[in-house]
C-alpha positions as CSV (number, residue, x, y, z in Angstrom):
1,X,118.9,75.2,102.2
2,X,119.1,78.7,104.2
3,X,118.5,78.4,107.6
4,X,115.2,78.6,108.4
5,X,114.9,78.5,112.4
6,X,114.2,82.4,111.8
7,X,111.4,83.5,109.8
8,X,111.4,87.3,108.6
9,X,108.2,88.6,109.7
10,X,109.1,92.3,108.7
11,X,111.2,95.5,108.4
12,X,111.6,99.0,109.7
13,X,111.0,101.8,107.5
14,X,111.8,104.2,109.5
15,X,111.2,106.4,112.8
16,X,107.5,107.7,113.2
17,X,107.1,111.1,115.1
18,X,109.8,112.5,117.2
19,X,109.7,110.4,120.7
20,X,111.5,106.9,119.1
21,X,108.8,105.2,117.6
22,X,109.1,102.9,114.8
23,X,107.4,102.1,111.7
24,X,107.2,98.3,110.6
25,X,106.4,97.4,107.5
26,X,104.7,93.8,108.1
27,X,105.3,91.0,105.8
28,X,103.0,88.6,107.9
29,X,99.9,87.4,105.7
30,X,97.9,89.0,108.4
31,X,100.0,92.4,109.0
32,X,98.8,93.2,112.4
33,X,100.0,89.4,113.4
34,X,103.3,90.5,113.2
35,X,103.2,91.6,116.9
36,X,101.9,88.1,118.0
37,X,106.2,86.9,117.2
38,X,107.2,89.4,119.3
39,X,109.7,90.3,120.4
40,X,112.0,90.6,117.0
41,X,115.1,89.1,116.4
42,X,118.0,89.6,113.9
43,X,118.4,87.0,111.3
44,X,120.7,84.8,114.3
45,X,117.9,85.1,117.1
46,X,119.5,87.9,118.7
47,X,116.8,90.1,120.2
48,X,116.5,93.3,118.8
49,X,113.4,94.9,119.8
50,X,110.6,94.1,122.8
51,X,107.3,95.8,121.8
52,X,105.8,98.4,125.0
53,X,103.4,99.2,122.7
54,X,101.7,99.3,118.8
55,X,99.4,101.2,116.6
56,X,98.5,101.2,113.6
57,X,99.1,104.1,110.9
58,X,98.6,105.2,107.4
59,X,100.4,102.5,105.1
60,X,102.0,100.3,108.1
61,X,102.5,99.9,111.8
62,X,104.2,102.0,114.5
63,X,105.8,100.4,117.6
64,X,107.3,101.7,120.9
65,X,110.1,99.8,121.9
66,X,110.4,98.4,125.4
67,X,114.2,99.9,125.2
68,X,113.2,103.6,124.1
69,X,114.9,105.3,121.4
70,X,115.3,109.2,120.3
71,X,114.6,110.3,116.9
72,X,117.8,109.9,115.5
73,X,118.5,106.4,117.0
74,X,114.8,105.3,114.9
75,X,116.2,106.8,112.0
76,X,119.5,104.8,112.1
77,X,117.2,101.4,112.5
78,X,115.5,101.8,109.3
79,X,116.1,98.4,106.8
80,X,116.0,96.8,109.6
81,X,115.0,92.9,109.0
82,X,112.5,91.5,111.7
83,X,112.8,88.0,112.6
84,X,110.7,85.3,114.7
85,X,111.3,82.0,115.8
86,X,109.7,79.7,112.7
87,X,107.9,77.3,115.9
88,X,106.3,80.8,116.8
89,X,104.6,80.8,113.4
90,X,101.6,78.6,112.1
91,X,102.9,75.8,110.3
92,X,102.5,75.4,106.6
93,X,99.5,73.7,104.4
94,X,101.2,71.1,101.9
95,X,101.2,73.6,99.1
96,X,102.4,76.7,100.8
97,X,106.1,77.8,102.1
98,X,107.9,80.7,103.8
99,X,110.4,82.8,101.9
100,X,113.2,81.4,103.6
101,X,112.2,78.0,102.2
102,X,113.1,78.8,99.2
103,X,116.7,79.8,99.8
104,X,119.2,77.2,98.5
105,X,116.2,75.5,96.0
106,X,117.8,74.5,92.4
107,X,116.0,76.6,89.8
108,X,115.6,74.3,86.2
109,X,114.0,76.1,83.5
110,X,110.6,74.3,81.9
111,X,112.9,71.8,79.2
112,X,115.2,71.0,82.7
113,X,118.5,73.3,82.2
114,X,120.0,74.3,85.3
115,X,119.3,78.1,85.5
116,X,121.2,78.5,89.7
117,X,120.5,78.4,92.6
118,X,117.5,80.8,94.6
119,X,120.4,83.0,97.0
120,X,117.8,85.9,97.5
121,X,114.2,87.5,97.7
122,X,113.6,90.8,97.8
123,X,110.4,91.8,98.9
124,X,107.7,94.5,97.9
125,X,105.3,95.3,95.6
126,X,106.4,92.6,93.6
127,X,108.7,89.7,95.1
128,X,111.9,89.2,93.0
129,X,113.8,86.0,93.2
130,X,118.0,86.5,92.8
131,X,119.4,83.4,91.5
132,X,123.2,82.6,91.1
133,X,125.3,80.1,90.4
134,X,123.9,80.0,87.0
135,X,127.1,77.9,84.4
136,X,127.4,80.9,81.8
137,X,127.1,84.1,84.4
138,X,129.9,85.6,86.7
139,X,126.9,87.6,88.6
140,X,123.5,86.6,89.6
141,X,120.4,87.8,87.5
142,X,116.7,88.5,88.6
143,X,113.3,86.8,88.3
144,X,110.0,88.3,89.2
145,X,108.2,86.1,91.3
146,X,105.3,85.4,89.5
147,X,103.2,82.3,89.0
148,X,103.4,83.0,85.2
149,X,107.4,83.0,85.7
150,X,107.7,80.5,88.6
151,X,104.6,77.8,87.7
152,X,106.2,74.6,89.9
153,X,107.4,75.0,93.7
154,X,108.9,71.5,94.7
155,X,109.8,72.1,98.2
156,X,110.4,68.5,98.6
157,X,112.2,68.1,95.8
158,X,114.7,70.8,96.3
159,X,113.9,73.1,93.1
160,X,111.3,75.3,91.3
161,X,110.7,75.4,87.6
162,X,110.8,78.8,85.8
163,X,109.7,80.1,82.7
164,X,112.1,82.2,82.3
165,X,110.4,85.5,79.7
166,X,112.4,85.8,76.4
167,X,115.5,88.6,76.6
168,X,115.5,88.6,80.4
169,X,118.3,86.3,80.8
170,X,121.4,87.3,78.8
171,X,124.1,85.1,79.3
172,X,128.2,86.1,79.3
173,X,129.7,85.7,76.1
174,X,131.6,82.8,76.3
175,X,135.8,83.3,76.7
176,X,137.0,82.2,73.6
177,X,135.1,83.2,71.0
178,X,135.9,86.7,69.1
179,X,134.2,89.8,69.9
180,X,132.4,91.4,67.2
181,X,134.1,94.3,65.2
């Protein structure tokens, strides 16, 4: 399992105005809570960011750091993940998770074949899962996460079951058979 004493709570997408103000995009289920888990750490618990202030804006959040920042030094911070501590967060309901949760979970298609390991989400409109380790690929491959795709989360039991739509996993063809002419 990934280590989950740091929950990502968000990102910066960039500076906002010209006197070093941020703009979080906040993956919280309430976005304004995202300033309750301040201040934001990297993915170690490094502090990155102390909040003077907040606001919100068209299609996010902007935040004044404690430390201020020019334009430029915003601009370099964007992609920047946000972390909190996980005991700053509410705790989970039996059937829900965090993202980081999932990290390190077996993933076993619907007749039980090992499909790899969950090494990556990516986040946004719609959530992708990266999965690797799979027995016939070098690289990993992609898996929206959907409940149509993804219908069984088994925290407990260390995997999640995914149907897997036809064509969207193409395996490597295997070493020693010919190549077609």
């Amino acid at each position: 399992m990934a280590n989950d004493a740091f929950i990502l709570v968000g990102a910066i997408v960039g500076a906002f105005g010209v006197k070093g103000e941020l703009r979080v995009k906040s993956f919280t289920a309430q976005p304004s809570d995202i300033f309750k888990y301040a201040p934001f750490l990297d993915e170690k618990g490094a502090v990155l960011f102390e909040v003077k202030s907040w606001r919100e804006i068209k299609d996010g959040f902007a935040f004044y750091p404690k430390k201020p920042l020019s334009r430029e030094e915003a601009m370099q911070k964007r992609s920047t993940k946000l972390f909190a501590p996980r005991e700053k967060l509410p705790p989970v309901e039996e059937d829900e998770f965090y993202h980081v949760d999932l990290i390190g979970l077996d993933v076993e298609s619907v007749t039980g074949e090992f499909l790899g390991k969950i090494s990556n989400i990516m986040t946004g409109h719609q959530d992708i899962l990266e999965i690797s380790n799979h027995p016939d690929l070098k690289k990993s491959w992609l898996l929206p996460f959907t409940l149509a795709n993804v219908p069984i989360i088994d925290i407990k039991g260390g995997k999640i079951i995914a149907d897997v739509p036809d064509g969207l996993l193409v395996l490597d063809a295997p070493k020693n058979e010919p190549k077609d002419k």
